[in-house]
N, C-alpha and C positions, 0 to 999 in steps of 0.2 A: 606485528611480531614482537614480541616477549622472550628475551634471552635467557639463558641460566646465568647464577652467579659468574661477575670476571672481575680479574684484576689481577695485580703484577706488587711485587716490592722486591725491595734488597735493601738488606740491614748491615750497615758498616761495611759495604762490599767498593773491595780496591781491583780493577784490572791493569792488568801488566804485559804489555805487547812488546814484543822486542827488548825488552829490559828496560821501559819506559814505561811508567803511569801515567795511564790514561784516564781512569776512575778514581777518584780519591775518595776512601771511606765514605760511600754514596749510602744516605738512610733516605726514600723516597716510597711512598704507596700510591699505587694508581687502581680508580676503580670506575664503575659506572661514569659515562660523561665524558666530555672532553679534557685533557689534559694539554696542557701546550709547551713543548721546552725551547725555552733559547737560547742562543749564544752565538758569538760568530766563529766564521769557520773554525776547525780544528778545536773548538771545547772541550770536546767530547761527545755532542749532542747523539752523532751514530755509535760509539762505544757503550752508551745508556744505553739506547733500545736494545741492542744486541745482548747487552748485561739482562737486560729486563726481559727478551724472548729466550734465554737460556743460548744462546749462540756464540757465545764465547765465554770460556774460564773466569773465575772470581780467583785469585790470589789471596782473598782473604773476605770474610762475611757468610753474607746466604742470601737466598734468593726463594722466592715463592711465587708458585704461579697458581690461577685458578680459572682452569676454560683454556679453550684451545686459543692458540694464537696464529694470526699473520702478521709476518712481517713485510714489510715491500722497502726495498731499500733503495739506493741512488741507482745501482739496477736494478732496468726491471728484472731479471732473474729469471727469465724465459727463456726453453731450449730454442736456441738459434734457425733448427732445422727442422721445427717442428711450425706449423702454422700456430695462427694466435684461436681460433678455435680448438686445434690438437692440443696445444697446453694448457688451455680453461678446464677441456675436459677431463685430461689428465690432473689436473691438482683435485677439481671436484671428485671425481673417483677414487682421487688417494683417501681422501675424505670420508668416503662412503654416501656421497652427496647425492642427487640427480642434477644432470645435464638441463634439463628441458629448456633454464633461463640462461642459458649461456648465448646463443643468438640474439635472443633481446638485449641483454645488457653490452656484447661488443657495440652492436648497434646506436644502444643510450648512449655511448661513450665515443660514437664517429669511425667507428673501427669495421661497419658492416660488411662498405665493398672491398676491404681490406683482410677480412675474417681468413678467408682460405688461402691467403698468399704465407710465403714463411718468414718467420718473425727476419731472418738474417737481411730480409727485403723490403721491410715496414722501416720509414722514418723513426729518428727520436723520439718524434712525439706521439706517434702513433705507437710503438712501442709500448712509450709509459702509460698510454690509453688504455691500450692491452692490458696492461698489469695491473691497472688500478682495476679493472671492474673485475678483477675479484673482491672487491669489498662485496659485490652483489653478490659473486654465485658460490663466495664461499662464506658463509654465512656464521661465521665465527664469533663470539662474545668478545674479545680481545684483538683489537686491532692496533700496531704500530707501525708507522706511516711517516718515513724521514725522507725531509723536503719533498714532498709527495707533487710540490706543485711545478719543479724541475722540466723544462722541455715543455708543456703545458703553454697551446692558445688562451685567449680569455676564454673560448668555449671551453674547449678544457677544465680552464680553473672554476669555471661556474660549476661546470657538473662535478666538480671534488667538493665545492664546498657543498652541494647539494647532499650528495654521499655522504657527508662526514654530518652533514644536518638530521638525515635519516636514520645514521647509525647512533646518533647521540640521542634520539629520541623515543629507538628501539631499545634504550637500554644497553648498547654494546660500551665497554669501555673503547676510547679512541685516543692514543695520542701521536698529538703529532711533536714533531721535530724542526723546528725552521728560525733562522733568522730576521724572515717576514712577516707579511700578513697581519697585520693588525688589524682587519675585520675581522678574524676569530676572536680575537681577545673577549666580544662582547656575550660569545657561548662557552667559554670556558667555565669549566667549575675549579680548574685550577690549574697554575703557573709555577713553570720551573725553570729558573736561569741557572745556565751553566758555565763557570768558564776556568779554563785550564784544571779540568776536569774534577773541580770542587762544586758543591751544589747549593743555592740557594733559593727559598721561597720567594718569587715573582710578586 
């Protein structure tokens, strides 16, 4: 699979929560490849993506996007009462997507005998299992993915960085968000350290 163009920036863009900056005049472009941002807690590292999927207000700057985005954040963002199959197919149809790989991929992701129960009854980590594999069924050129690897066994985290290998090789832009992991470092095409919400090249 061959993606359409993607990518993400913001040009001098400041966020303001509560009367608090969070983003400080942020100039960042993100395109094809892996992107990696770090920082310890409270940086900003989730105010970025959110700035960069359009999900919260710019106080000042701009923002440009190109290709559809997902986001997946600390949560997963899954209706509660709704099973972990009922919400794949519901994001894919909001999409305009087909279904067909949605079984296969809870499945890749350990979530199989789990698929038809409802998410408010799935563990933590079967939860974020759930939500990560729409990396698969929702097949976006833009993907941002903070602390993705959260709640996450090592089978888990094997199959995310397998995901994040597949989508960096299909051409999807990919960044993640985290603290950790320095096995990524060696597929990044590029590094952003954040912290108290000022930004600098990694």
């Amino acid at each position: 699979m061959r993606t359409v163009q993607s990518g993400a920036s913001l040009h001098d863009a400041t966020v303001v929560l509560d009367d608090r900056v969070i983003l400080r005049a942020a100039n960042v472009a993100v395109g094809p490849g892996l992107t990696l941002v770090r920082g310890p807690n409270g940086s900003g590292k989730t105010t970025l993506l959110r700035a960069l999927a359009g999900l919260v207000p710019l106080a000042r700057g701009d923002r440009r996007l190109v290709g559809d985005v997902l986001y997946i954040g600390h949560r997963p963002m899954l209706l509660r009462g709704l099973t972990a199959r009922e919400n794949l197919e519901f994001f894919v149809r909001f999409r305009g997507g087909e279904t067909r790989s949605i079984d296969a991929a809870l499945r890749g992701w350990g979530v199989g005998e789990e698929m038809d129960r409802p998410v408010e009854r799935l563990s933590a980590g079967e939860r974020r299992r759930a939500a990560l594999a729409r990396i698969e069924t929702e097949r976006v050129p833009l993907l941002l993915l903070d602390e993705p690897f959260a709640d996450l066994d090592e089978a888990g985290a094997n199959r995310l960085r397998q995901a994040i290998a597949r989508a960096r090789e299909d051409g999807r832009t990919v960044v993640v968000a985290t603290h950790a992991h320095p096995e990524l470092d060696d597929h990044a095409s590029a590094q952003i350290s954040i912290d108290d919400g000022a930004l600098t090249a990694a």
